[in-house]
N, C-alpha and C positions, 0 to 999 in steps of 0.2 A: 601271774601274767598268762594273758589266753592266743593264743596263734594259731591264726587259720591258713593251712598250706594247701591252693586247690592245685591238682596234677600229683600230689605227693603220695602217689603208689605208683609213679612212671619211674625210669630213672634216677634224674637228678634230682627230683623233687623227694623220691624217697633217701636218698644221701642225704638229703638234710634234715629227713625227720628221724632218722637213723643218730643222726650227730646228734644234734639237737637234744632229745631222747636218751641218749647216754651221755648227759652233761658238756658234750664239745664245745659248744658257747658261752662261756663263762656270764656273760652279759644276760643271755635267758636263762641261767641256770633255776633247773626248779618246775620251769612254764607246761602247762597243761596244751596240749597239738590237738586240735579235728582237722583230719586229713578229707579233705572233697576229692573223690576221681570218680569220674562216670565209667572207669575199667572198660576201654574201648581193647584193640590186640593188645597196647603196648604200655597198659595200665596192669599192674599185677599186683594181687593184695601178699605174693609172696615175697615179693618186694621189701616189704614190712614186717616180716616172717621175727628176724630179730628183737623187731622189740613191741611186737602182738600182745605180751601179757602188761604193755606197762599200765599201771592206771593212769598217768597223764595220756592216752592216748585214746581218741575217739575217731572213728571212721566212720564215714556216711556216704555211701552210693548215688552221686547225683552231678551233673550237668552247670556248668558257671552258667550256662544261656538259659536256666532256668531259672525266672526272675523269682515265682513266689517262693522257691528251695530258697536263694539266697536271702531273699528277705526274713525267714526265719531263723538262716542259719548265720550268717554276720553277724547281729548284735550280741556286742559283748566281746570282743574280740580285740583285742588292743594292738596287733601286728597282722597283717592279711599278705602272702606270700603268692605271686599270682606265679605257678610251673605249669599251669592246665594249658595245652596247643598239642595239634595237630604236625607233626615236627618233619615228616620225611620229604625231600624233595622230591623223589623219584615219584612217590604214591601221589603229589600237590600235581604234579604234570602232567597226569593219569587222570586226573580228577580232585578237581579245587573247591570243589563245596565243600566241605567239611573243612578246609583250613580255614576258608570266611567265616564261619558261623562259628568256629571255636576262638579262633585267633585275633579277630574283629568282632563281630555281632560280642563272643562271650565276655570280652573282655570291658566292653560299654557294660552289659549287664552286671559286670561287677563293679568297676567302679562306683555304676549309680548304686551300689547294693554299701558300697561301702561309704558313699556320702552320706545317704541315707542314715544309717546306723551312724554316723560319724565317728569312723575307725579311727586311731591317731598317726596310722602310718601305714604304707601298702605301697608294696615293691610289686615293678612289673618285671618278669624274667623275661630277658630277650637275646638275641642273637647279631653278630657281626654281622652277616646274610644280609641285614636289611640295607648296604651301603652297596651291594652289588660288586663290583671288582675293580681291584685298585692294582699298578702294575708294577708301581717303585713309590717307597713310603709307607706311614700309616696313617690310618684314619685318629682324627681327635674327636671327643663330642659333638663339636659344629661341624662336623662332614653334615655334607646333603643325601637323604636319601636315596639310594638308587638302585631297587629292587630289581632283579631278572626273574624270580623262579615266580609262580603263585603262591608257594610255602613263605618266601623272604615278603611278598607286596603285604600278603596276608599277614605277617609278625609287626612289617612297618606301621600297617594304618591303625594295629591296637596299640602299639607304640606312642603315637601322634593321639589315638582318645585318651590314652593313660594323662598323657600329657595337657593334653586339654583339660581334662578335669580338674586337672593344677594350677592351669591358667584362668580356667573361667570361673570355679567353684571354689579354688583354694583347696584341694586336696593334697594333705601332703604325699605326693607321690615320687621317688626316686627309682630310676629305670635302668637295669643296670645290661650291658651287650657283652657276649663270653663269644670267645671262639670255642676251634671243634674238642668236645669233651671226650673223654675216654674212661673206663672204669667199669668194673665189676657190678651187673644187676643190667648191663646196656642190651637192651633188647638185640636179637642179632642179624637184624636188617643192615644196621649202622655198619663202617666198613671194618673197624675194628675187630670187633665181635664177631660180625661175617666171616670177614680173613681167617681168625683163629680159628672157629668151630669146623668152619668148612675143611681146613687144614688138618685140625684133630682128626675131622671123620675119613683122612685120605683122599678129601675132595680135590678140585680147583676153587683158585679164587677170580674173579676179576675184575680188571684193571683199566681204568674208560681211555678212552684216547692212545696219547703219548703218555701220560702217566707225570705229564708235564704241570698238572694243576697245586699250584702251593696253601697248604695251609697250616694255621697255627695250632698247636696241641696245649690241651692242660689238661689236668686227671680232677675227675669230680669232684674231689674233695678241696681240692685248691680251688676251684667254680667257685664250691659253696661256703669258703671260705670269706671269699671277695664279696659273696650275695649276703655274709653277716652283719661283715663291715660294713657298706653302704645301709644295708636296712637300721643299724647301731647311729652311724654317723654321717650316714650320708645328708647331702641338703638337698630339701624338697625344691622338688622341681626338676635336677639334675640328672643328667644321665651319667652313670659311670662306665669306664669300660673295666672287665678284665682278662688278661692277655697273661700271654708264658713266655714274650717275644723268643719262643722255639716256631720254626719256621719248614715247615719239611715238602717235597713235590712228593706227590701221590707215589713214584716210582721210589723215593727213599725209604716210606714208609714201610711198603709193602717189602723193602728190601731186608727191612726191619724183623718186619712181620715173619717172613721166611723163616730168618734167624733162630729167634724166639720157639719156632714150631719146628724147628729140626727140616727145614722145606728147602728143596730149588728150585731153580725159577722156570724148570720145567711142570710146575702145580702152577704158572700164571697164565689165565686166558686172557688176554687183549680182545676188547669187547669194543662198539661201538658208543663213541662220547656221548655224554648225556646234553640233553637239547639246554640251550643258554648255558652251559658250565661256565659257571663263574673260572676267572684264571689264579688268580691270586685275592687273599686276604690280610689284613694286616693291622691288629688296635694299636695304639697310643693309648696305655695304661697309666699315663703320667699324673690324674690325677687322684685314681684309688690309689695308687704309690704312695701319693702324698702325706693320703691319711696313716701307713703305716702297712699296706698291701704288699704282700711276696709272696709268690708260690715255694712250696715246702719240697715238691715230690719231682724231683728230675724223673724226665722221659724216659730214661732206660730202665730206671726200677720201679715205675709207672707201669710200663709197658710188661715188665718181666713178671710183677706181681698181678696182670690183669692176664697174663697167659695163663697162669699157675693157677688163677680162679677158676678160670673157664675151663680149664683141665678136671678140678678138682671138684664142678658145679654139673658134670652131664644131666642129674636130674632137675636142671632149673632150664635149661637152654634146649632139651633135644625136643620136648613135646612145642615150643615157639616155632621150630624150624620145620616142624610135620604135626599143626592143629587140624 
């Protein structure tokens, strides 16, 4: 079996070639990975540092919106894993060309790369983000749309091609939306990451608004747990979601986060809220459940073993925070 992961020298996308890789998926045990990243900041080939010697693994330096790359490099691929996007809100609001042209434009270009070749199966990674903010309840699959940042409209409309190519072409394509991840290798923009290292070096952190903004947590590896199962048994066509229904406001978190680094809350800077901040998020995981879906890793030893990394990773984290 051949699996093509593009984004998978980013984050999560490396957590899965990481698993994968050292036999985690029982289901692809064995399967040979070519990892696509175009290694923008927050692509790192050291990412993949662990499991670099394996001979299942190929790496190729190149762009999903690069139609002639992918036409040579698709065929033959029996699984195609789309983590390639442009992912930060703060950088999308700053400047949103790069999230269209990765998130949207790249994501047409691959599906048609994988009609073309006629893959037998290609999962789109995506995000909660794209339903916008929800104030009591959670979202199910048929929630409508309702993007605020240019990061989440940019996730939604490759979303909606993914899905198009299902509807019009018959692609089998399952689309699966995670809330906010957390885990060792997260580059340290994220707030996690951020919190911590800032913390470690005796910095400040901070903290937008009231600190009154709710979201969900899962740890990588439960993500990519939930992204095996649907890609295994998901039906085409379908979006899944997966969720930790953990549920935290930005100020518990960070209250968390103090904890964890030995901090008070005199290391918090209350900064000005960020433009459209979503207020709350919330999935309805009831149907990856169905299949057999649960997260393994509770939040507090999630959280405790993601401090303990980044403690014990300064040479992967301090050249990110001063390139």
């Amino acid at each position: 079996m051949r699996i093509l992961v593009t984004g998978g020298a980013g984050f999560i996308g490396s957590h899965y070639v990481r698993t994968l890789l050292t036999d985690g998926y029982p289901g692809y045990a064995g399967a040979s990975v070519t990892v696509l990243d175009k290694l923008t900041y927050s692509g790192n080939r050291a990412n993949l540092d662990p499991v670099a010697g394996s001979s299942r693994l190929t790496f190729v330096q190149g762009d999903i919106c690069d139609q002639e790359l992918l036409a040579g490099l698709v065929p033959g691929h029996d699984v195609v894993l789309n983590f390639a996007a442009e992912t930060h809100v703060d950088r999308s609001i700053s400047g949103a060309a790069p999230f269209v042209a990765t998130n949207v434009a790249g994501v047409q270009t691959l599906m048609q790369a994988c009609l073309d070749a006629g893959v037998p199966r290609v999962v789109q990674v995506s995000t909660d983000e794209v339903y916008g903010s929800i104030a009591t309840g959670s979202w199910t699959e048929s929630a409508p749309l309702d993007p605020n940042s240019p990061y989440s409209a940019a996730k939604a409309g490759g979303d909606m091609i993914a899905q198009a190519y299902h509807r019009t072409h018959g692609l089998n394509v399952v689309t699966t939306r995670c809330c906010n991840n957390y885990g060792p290798y997260q580059y340290p923009e994220k707030v996690i990451p951020l919190f911590i290292t800032n913390l470690l070096e005796g910095g400040k952190v901070p903290l937008y608004g009231d600190g009154g903004n709710v979201r969900e947590w899962i740890h990588v590896d439960d993500h990519c747990r939930g992204i095996q199962l649907a890609a295994e048994r998901g039906e085409a066509g379908r979006v899944y979601h997966i969720g930790s229904r953990l549920e935290l406001a930005n100020k518990e978190l960070t209250s968390m986060l103090l904890d964890a680094c030995g901090a008070g809350w005199e290391s918090v800077e209350y900064v000005e809220d960020r433009k459209g901040h979503d207020r709350r998020y919330s999935l309805d995981d009831s149907a990856l459940r169905a299949l057999g879906y649960a997260p393994r890793i509770s939040f507090e030893d999630g959280l405790a073993d993601t401090s303990r990394w980044y403690a014990a990773n300064r040479a992967w984290w301090e050249p990110l925070k001063r390139p």
